[in-house]
C-alpha positions in Angstrom: 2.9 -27.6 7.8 5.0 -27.6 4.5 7.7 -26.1 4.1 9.2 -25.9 -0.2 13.0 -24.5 -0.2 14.7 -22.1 -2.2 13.7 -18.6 -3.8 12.2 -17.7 -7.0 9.8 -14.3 -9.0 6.7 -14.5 -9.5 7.3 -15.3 -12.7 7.9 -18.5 -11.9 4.2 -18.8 -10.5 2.3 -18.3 -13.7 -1.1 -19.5 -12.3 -0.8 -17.1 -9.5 -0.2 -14.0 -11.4 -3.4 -12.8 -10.7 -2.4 -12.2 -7.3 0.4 -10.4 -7.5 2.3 -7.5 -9.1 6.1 -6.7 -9.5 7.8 -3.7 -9.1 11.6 -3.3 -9.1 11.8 -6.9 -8.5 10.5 -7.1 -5.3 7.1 -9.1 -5.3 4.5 -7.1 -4.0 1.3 -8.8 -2.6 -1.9 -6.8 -4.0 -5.1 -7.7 -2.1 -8.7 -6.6 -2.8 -11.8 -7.4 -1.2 -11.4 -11.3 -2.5 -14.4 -13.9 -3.1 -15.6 -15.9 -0.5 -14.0 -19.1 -2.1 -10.8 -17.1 -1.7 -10.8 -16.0 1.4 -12.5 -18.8 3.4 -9.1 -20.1 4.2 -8.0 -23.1 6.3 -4.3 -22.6 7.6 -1.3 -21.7 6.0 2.3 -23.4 4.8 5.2 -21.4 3.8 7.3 -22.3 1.1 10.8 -21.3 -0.5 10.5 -21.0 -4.5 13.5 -23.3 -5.5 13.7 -21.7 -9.9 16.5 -20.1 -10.4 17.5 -19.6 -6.3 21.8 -19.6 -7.0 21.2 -17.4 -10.3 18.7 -15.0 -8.2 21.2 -14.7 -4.9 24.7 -14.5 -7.0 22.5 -10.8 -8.4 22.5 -11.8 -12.6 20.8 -14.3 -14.1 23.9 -14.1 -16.8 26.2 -15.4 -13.7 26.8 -19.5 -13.7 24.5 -20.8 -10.8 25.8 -20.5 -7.2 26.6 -24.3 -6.0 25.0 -25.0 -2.8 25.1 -28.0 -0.1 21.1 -29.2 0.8 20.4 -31.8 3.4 17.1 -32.9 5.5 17.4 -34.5 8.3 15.2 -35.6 11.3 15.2 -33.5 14.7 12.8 -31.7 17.1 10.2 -34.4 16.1 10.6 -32.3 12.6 12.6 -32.5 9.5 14.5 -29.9 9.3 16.0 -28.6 5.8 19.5 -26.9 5.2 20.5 -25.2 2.5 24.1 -23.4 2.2 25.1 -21.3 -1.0 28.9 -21.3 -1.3 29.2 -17.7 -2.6 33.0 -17.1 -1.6 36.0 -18.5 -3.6 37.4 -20.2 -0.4 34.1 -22.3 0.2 33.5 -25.7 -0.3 30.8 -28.5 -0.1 32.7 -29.6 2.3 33.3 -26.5 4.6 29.5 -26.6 4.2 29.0 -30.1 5.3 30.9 -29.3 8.2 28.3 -26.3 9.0 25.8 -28.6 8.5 27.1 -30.8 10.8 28.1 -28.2 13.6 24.6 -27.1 13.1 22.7 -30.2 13.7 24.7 -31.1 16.5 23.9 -28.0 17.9 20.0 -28.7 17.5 20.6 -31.8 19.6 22.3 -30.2 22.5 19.6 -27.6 22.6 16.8 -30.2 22.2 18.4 -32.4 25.2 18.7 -29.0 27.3 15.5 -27.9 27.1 13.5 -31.1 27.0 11.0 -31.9 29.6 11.0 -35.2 28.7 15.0 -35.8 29.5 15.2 -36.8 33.1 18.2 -35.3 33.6 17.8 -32.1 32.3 17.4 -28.9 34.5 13.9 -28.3 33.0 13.2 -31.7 34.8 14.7 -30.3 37.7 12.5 -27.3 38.5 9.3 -29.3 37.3 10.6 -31.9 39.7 11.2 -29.2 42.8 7.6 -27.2 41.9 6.5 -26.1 45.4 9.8 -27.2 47.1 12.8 -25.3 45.9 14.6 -23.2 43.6 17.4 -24.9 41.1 20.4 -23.6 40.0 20.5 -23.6 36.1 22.8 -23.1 33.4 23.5 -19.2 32.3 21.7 -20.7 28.8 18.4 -21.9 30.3 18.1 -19.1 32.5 18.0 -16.7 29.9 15.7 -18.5 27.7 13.3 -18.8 30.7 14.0 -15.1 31.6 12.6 -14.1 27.7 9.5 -16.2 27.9 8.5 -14.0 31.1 9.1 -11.0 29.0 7.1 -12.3 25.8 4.6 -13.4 28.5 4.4 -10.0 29.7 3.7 -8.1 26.2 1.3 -10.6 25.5 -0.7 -10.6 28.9 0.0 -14.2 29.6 -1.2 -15.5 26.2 1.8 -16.8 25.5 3.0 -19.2 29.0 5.4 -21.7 29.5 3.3 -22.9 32.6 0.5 -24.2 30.3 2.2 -27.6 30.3 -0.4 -28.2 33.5 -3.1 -28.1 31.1 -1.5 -29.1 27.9 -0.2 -32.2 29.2 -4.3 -33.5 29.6 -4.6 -33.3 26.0 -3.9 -36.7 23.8 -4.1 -35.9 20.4 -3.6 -39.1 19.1 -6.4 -41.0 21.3 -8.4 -38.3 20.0 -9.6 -37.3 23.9 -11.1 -34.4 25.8 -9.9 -34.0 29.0 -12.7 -33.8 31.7 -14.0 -30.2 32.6 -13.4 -30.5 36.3 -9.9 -32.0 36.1 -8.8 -29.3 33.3 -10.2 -26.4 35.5 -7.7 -27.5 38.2 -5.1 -27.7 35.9 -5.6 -23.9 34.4 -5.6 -23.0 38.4 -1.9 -23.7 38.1 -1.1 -21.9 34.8 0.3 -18.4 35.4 3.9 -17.4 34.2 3.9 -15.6 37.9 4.5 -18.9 39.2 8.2 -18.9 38.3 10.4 -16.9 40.3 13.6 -16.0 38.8 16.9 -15.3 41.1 19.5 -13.3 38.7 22.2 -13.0 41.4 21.6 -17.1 42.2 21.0 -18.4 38.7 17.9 -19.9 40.2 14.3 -20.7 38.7 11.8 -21.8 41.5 8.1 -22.9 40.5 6.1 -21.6 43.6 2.8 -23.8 43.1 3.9 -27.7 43.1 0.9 -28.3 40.7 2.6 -25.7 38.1 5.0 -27.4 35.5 7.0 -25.9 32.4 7.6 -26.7 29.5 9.8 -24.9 26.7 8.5 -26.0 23.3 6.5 -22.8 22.0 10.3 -20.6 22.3 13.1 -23.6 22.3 12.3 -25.1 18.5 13.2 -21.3 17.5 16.0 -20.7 20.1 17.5 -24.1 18.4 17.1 -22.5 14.7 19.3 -19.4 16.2 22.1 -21.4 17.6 22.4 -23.2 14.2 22.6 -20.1 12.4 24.8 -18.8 14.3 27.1 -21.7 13.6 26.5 -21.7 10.0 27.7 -17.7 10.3 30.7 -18.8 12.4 31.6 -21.1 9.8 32.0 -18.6 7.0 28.6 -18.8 5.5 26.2 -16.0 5.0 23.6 -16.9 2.1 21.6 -19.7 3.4 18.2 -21.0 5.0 17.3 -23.5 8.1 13.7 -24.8 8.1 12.6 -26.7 10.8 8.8 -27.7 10.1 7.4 -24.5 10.9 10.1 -22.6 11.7 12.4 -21.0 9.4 15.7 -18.7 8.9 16.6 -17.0 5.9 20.1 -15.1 5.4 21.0 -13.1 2.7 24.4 -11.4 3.8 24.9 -8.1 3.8 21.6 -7.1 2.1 20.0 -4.3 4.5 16.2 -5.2 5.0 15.0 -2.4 4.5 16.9 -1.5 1.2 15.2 -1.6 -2.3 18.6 -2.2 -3.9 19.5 -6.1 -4.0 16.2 -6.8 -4.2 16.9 -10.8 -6.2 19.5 -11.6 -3.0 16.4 -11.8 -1.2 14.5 -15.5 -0.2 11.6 -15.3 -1.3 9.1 -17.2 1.1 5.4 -17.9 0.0 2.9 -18.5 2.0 0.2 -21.3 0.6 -3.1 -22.3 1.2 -2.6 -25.1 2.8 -5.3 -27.3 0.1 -4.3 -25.8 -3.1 -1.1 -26.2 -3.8 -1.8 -23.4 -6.7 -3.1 -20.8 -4.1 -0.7 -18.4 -2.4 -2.0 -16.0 -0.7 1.5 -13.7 -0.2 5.1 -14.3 -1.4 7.2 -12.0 0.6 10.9 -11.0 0.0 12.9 -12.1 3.2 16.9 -10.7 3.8 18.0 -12.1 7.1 14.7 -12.7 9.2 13.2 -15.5 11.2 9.3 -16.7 9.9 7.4 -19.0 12.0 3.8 -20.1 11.8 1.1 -21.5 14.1 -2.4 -22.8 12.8 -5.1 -25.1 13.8 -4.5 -27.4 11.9 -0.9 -28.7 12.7 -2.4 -31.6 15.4 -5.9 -31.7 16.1 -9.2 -33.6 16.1 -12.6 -33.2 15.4 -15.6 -34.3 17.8 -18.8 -33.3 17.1 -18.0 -30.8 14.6 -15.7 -28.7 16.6 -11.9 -28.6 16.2 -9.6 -29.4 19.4 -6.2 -28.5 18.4 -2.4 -27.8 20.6 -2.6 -24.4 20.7 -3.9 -23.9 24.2 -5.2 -20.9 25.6 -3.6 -20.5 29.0 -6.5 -18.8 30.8 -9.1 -21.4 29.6 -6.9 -24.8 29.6 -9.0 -25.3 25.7 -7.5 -24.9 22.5 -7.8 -20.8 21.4 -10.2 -20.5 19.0 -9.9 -16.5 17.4 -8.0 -17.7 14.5 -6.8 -20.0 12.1 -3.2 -19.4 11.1 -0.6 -16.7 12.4 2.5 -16.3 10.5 5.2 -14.0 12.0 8.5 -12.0 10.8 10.9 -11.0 12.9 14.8 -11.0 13.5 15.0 -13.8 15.9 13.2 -17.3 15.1 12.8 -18.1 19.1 11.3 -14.5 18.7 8.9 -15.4 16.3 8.4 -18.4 17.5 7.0 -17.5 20.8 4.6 -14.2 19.2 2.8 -16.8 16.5 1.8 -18.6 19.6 0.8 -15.6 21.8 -0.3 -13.8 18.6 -2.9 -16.8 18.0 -4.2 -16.7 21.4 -4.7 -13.1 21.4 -6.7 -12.8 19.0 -6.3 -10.6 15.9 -7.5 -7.5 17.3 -5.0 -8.0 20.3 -2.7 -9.5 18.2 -2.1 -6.9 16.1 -2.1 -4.4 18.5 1.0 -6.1 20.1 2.8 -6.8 17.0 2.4 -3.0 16.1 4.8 -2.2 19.6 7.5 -5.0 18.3 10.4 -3.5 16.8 11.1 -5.0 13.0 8.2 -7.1 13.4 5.7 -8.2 11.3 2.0 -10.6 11.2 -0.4 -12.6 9.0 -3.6 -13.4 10.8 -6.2 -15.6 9.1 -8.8 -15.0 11.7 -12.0 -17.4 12.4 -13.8 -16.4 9.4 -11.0 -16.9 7.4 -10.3 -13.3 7.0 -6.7 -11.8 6.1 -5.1 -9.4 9.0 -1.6 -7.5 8.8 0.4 -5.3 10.0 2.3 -5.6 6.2 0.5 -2.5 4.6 0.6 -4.5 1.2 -1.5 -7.2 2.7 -3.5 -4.6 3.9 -7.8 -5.0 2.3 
């Protein structure tokens, strides 16, 4: 997935006018019943307009540009992008380096605490005790495993933590199916049920020793939170983070659901994946978390079918009721988590669970490469 930074109109997409109208300078997406050629999509990227992005968030295009601090940098097996826009008379590049620097040190701690992978860390722990006893964790991790139980809930299971027993058989890069009998087995041991949860104790205890965890679907998004939340504690407030596929836009003090302010907010597109002319939305974004999933971040093709990561938990094989799921929320571990459940779901499902989120909001491409949101300007 690609992600382009900043903000921009849709006047600075001539070719895609066609697909979009403007009122009161918020970019609306009109969709009609579009041609096949259209609509026979194959995933989606997000990107961040970067014309005009300090004139746009400073309110006046007559206003000098806003200076801002970028950096990319390699983490979570991603690169993620920073942006900062020093709108305050006190701030400084390097105020905002520091941020930066806060903020990616942050991304590490998180990434070491929540690893699987790290021997040492608690995660390894309970998979380590699965069947044998409960571990004391950290106030951090136990809260983080606490709120994948609740997304599992919503979502029926479709989004699990305990898929790791099944996941683990897959090996994208030789390019291999794992055998029927042996991956059956494995799904015998996915079930979110499996982890009991002590409040009083701080204590996670896996109660099938074949059943293993592992965080990545919530922690890449848990990670993005922390770093804003650094950023914010910095003195910062117009800014993005986006780690390949996860993203945080913040606009300040711009309400979202105002129509005033309109050019304060990002702007984030979201692009046919092929056609780098092609976007099928551009939607305005004050302080909000977007995350995507779609079949074709890692996969492989054998024998004309499409094995990708995106697991179903109930079936141990890669979900296969849509192509892309983008999400909006207020949280990026938040979205995070729902674009995976989301795309397991289903669309029907899907939306049907988005619909009881508060300030939520989804983009289905289904199999047939249909559009499906709960955004009523997305709407057919």
């Amino acid at each position: 997935m690609r992600f382009i930074a900043v903000d921009g109109l849709t006047t600075n997409l001539k070719p895609l006018s066609t697909l979009f109208r403007q009122s009161n300078n918020s970019v609306v997406f009109a969709l009609r019943k579009l041609r096949a050629k259209c609509i026979l999509l194959v995933g989606l990227s997000l990107f961040i307009n970067p014309l005009d992005a300090a004139e746009r968030i400073s309110g006046t295009a007559e206003n000098h540009a806003t200076p801002s601090v970028n950096r990319s940098t390699s983490l979570m097996t991603t690169t993620v992008d920073f942006q900062i826009l020093m709108t305050k008379d006190n701030h400084s590049s390097a105020m905002a380096n520091a941020a930066i620097d806060s903020a990616i040190d942050e991304i590490k701690r998180v990434t070491q605490v929540f690893s699987e992978w790290e021997p040492g860390s608690e995660i390894s722990a309970i998979n380590k005790a699965a069947g044998v006893k409960a571990i004391e964790v950290s106030p951090e991790v136990f809260r983080l495993i606490a709120e994948a139980l609740r997304i599992s809930e919503l979502s029926d299971g479709k989004f699990d933590i305990t898929f790791k027993s099944a996941g683990k058989l897959w090996d994208f890069r030789a390019q291999t199916i794992p055998d029927a009998a042996t991956l059956q087995s494995a799904v015998m041991a996915i079930n979110y049920q499996h982890i009991i949860l002590d409040e009083e104790k701080q204590t996670v205890f896996l109660t099938k020793a074949e059943t293993q965890i592992g965080l990545g679907g919530i922690a890449k998004g848990y990670a993005i939170d922390r770093a804003v939340q650094i950023i914010r504690n910095s003195g910062f407030d117009v800014f993005y983070i986006n780690a390949g596929g996860d993203l945080y836009a913040s606009s300040g003090g711009v309400s979202k659901n105002s129509t005033k302010d309109s050019t304060k907010r990002w702007k984030v597109g979201i692009q046919h994946p092929d056609e780098t002319e092609s976007l099928i939305a551009l939607l305005p974004v004050a302080n909000g978390a977007i995350a995507t999933s779609g079949d074709y971040e890692r996969y492989f093709e054998k024998g004309g079918i499409r094995y990708h990561h995106i697991i179903d938990p109930d079936t141990g094989y890669p979900a296969d009721m849509s192509r892309s799921v983008t999400v909006l929320t207020s949280r990026a571990y938040l979205a995070d988590a729902l674009a995976t459940a989301v795309f397991v779901l289903g669309p029907e499902k899907g939306i049907t669970l988005i619909e009881n989120m508060p300030e939520t909001e989804v983009l289905i491409i289904d199999k047939r490469g249909q559009i499906v949101s709960t955004l009523p300007h997305l709407s057919p």
